[in-house]
C-alpha positions as CSV (number, residue, x, y, z in Angstrom):
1,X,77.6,97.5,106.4
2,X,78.1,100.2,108.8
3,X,81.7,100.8,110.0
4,X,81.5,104.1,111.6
5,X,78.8,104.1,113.5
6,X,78.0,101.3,115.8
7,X,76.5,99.3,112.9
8,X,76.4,95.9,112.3
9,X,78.7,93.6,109.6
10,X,77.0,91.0,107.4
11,X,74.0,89.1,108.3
12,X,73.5,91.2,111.4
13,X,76.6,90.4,113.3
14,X,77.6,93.2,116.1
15,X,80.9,95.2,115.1
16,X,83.2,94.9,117.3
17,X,86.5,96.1,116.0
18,X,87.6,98.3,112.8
19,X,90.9,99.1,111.4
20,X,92.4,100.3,108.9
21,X,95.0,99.0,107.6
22,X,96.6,99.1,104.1
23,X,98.4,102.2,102.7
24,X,96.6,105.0,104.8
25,X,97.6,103.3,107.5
26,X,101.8,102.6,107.1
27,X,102.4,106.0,105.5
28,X,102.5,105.1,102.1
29,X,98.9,106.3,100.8
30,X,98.7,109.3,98.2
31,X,95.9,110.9,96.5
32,X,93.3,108.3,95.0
33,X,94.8,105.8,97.3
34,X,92.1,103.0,98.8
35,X,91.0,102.9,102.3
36,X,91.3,99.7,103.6
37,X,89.1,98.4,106.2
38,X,89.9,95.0,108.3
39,X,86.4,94.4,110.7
40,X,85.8,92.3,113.0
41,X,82.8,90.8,114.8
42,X,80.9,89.0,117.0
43,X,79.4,85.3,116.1
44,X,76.3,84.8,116.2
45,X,74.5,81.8,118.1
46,X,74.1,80.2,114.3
47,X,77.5,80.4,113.8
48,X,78.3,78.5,117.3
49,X,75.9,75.9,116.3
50,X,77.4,75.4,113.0
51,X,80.9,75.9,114.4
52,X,81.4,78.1,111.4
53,X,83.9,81.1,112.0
54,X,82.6,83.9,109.5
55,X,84.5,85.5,106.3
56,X,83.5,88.2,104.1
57,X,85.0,90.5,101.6
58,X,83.3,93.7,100.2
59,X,83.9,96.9,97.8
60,X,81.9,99.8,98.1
61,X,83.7,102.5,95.8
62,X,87.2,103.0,96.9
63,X,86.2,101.6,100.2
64,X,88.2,98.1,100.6
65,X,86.4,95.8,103.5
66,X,87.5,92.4,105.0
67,X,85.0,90.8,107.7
68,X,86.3,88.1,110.0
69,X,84.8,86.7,113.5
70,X,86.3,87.9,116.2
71,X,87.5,84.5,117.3
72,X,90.0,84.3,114.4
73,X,92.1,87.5,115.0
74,X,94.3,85.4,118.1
75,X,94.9,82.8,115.3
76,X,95.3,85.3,112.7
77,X,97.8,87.2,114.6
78,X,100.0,83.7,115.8
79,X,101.0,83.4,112.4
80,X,102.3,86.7,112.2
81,X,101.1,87.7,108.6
82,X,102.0,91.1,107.9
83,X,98.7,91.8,107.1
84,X,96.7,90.6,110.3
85,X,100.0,92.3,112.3
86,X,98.7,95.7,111.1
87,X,95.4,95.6,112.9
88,X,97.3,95.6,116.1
89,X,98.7,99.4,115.1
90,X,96.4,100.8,113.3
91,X,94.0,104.1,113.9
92,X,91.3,101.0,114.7
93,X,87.6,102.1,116.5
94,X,86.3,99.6,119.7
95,X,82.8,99.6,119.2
96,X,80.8,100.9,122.2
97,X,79.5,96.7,123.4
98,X,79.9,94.5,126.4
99,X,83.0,92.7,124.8
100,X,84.7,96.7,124.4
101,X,87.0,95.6,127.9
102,X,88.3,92.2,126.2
103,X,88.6,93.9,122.6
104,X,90.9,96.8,124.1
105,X,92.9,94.2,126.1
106,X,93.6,93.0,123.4
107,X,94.8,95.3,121.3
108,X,97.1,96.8,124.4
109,X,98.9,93.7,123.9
110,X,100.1,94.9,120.2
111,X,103.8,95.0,121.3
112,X,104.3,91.8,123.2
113,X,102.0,90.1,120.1
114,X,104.3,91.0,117.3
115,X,107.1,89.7,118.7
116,X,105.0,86.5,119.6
117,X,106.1,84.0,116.9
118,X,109.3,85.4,115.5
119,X,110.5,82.6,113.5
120,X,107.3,82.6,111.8
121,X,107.3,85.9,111.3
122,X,110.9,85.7,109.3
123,X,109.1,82.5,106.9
124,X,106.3,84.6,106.2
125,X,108.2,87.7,105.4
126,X,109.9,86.1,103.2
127,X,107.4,84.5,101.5
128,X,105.8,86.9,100.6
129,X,108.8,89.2,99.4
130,X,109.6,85.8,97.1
131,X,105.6,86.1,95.8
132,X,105.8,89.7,95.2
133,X,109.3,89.8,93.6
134,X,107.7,87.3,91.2
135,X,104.8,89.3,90.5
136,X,106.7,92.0,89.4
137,X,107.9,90.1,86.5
138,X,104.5,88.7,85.6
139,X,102.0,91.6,83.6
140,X,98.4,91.1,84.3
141,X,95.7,92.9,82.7
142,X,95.6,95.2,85.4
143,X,99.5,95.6,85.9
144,X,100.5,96.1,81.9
145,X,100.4,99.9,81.7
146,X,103.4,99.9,84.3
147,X,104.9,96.9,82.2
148,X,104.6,99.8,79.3
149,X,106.1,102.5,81.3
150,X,108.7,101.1,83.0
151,X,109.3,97.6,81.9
152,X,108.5,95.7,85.7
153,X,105.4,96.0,88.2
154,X,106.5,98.7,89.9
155,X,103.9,98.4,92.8
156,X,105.0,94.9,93.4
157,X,108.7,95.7,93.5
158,X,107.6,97.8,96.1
159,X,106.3,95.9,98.5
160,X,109.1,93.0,97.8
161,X,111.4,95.9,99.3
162,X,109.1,97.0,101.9
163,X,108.3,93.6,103.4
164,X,112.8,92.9,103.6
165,X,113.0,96.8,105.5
166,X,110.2,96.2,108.1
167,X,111.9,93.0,109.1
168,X,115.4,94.7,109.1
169,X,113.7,97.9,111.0
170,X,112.1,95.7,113.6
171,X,114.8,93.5,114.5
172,X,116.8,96.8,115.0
173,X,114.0,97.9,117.5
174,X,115.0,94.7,119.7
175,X,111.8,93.3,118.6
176,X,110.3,96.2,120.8
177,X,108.7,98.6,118.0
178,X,106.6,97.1,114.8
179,X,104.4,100.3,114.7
180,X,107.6,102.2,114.0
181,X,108.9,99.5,112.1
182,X,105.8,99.0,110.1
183,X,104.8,102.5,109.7
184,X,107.5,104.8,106.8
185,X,109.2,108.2,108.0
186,X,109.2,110.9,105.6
187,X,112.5,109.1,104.7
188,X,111.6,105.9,104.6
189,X,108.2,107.1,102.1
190,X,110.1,109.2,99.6
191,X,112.1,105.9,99.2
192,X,109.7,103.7,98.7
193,X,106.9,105.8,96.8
194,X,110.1,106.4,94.2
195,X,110.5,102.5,93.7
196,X,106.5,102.8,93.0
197,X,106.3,105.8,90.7
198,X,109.2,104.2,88.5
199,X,112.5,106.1,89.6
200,X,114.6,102.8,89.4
201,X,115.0,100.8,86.0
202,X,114.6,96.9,86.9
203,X,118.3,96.5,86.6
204,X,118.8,98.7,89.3
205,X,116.0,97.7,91.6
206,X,117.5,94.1,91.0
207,X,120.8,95.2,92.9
208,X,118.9,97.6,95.0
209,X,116.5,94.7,96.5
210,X,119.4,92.2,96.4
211,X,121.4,93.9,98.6
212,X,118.7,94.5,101.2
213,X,117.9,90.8,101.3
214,X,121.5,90.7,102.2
215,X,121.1,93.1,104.7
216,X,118.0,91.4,106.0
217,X,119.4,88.3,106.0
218,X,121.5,89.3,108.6
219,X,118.7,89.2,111.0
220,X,117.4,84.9,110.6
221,X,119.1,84.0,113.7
222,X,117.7,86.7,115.8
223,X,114.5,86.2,114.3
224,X,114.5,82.0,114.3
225,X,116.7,81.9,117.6
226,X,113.5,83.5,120.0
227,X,110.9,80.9,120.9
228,X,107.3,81.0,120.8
229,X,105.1,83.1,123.4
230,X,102.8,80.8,124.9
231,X,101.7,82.7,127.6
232,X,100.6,85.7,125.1
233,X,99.0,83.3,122.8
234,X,96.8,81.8,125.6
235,X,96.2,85.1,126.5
236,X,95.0,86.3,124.0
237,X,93.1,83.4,123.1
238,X,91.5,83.8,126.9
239,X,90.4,87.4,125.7
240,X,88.9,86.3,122.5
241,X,86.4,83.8,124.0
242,X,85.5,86.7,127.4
243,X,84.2,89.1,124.0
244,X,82.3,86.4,122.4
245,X,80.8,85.2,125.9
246,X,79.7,88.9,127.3
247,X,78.2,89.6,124.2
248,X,76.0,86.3,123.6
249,X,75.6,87.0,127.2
250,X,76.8,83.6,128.0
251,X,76.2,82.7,131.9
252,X,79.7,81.4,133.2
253,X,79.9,79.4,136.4
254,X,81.4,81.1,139.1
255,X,80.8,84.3,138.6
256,X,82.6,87.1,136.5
257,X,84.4,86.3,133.0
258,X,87.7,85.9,132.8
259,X,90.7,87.8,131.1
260,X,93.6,85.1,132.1
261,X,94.9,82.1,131.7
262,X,93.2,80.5,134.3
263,X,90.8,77.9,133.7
264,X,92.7,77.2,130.4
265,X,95.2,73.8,129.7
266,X,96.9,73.6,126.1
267,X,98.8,70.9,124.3
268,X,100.7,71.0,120.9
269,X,100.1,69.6,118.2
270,X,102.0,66.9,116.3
271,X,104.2,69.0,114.5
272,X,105.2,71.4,117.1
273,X,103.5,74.7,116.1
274,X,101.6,76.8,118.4
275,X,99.7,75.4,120.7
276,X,95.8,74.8,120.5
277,X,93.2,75.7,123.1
278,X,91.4,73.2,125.5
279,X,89.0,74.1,127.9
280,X,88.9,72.7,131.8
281,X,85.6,73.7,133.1
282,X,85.1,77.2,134.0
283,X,86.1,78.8,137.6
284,X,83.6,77.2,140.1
285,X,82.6,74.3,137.8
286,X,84.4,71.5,139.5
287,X,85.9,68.5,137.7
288,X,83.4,65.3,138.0
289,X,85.4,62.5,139.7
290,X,83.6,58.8,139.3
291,X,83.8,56.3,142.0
292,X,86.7,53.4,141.2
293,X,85.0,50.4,142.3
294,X,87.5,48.2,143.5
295,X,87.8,44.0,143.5
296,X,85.7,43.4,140.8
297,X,86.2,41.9,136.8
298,X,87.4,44.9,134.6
299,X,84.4,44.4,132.6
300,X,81.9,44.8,135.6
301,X,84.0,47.9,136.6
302,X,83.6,49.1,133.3
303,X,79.7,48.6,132.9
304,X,79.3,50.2,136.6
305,X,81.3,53.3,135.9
306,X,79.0,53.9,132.0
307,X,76.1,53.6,134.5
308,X,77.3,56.1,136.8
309,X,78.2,58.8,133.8
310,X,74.4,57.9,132.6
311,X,73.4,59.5,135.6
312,X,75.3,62.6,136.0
313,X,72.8,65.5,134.8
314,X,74.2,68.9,133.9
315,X,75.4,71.8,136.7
């Protein structure tokens, strides 16, 4: 798969997007580091069809690639997964297609996105500085040489820190900065590449990491206290479907695509998370309103108004 050219991903599917992400990416990479790649691309029309949203996961030397349809990254970024956050500030390429407009749209709305779901933001932090804290206590195959040296996974203990400071940074931006949150100063790396290289025994990256959950903690209100940002998620949502359409070279009725919310009606779901998309028919496709026939049997109504949506043929 080609990622720096204008290339296509798996199966032939048009690039649109690259980033990359990982270590090279947040300041923390050092010689021998890997270079993670998060790409994204277009469906095909087989992939409409089968209303299947592509996923694929390579390694090519030290060359680290995730593959995901371009549909998922609004859904992606909603729940605020550290991870998927990254692609939003990252030294990312816009491939050279018709969706280019909609993908860059997108990504200029990196700063209101990251502080789109903030209370899912501080339950998935957390999480995963809970999984990683756990993992540094548990030697793999692949993790007991730092177990030998140093008596903890000391890459793991890292990122348990990391994940507490970038919350504690970002909150202290006003909710206004993740790249700067996300991304270490000089400071910031000398810290955290000591935590990996070993300079703390685990007793005293146990009171080191305990007291910055402390400090972190500080920050739940602020973080479950903001609501949800409907209007970005539709937005962005909105975006997502104009790339997949000018690129399929899907005719919409009415004339140009669009980049808004217009056109677009959402409803939550039973448990009260984000919302999910449902179309109205596009700009210039007018809603079909059937006849109410009037003084007869409900059941005669009924059978009149079946024969009338018989008849209606498409646009």
């Amino acid at each position: 798969m080609s990622v720096t050219g204008e290339g296509s991903g798996s199966e032939g599917r048009m690039v649109l997007l690259t980033a990359q992400i990982g270590s090279r990416n947040n300041g923390l990479s050092t010689e021998g580091s890997d270079s993670d790649l998060m790409v994204f691309v277009a469906p095909t029309f087989r992939d409409l069809f089968a209303t299947k949203r592509h996923t694929a996961h390579t390694m090519d030397g030290d060359l680290d690639i995730s593959e995901y349809d371009i549909r998922r990254l609004p859904e992606l970024v909603r729940k605020a997964n550290p991870a998927f956050l990254e692609v939003m500030f990252s030294d990312h390429r816009v491939a050279d297609t018709a969706a280019a407009p909609y993908v860059r749209a997108m990504m200029d709305m990196r700063d209101r996105v990251a502080a789109m779901n903030l209370p899912v933001m501080w339950d998935s932090g957390l999480g995963i500085h809970h999984q990683k804290m756990a993992k540094a206590v548990r030697p793999t195959p692949d993790s007991q040489h730092l177990f030998d040296s140093y008596g903890y996974n000391t890459k793991e203990a890292m990122r348990a820190m990391r994940v507490l400071r970038v919350l504690s940074r970002f909150a202290e931006s006003g909710f206004s900065d993740y790249g700067g949150s996300m991304r270490a100063d000089l400071a910031e790396r000398e810290y955290l590449l000591s935590i990996r290289d070993g300079g703390m025994g685990w007793g005293e990256f146990q009171e080191a990491v305990s007291a910055q959950l402390a400090e972190t903690e500080r920050w739940r209100d602020a973080y479950k206290g903001r609501p949800f940002d409907h209007e970005a998620d539709e937005r962005m949502e909105a975006l997502a479907m104009d790339a997949v359409a000018s690129v399929l070279e899907v005719p919409v009725p009415g004339g140009a695509l669009r980049c808004s919310r217009e056109g677009r009606t959402w409803r939550r779901s039973r448990r009260g998370s984000a919302p999910s998309a449902r179309p109205r028919p596009a700009s210039g496709a007018l809603p079909v309103r059937l006849p109410r026939p009037r003084g007869l049997p409900g059941g005669q109504r009924l059978r009149l108004l079946r024969r009338d949506v018989r008849q209606l043929r498409p646009l």
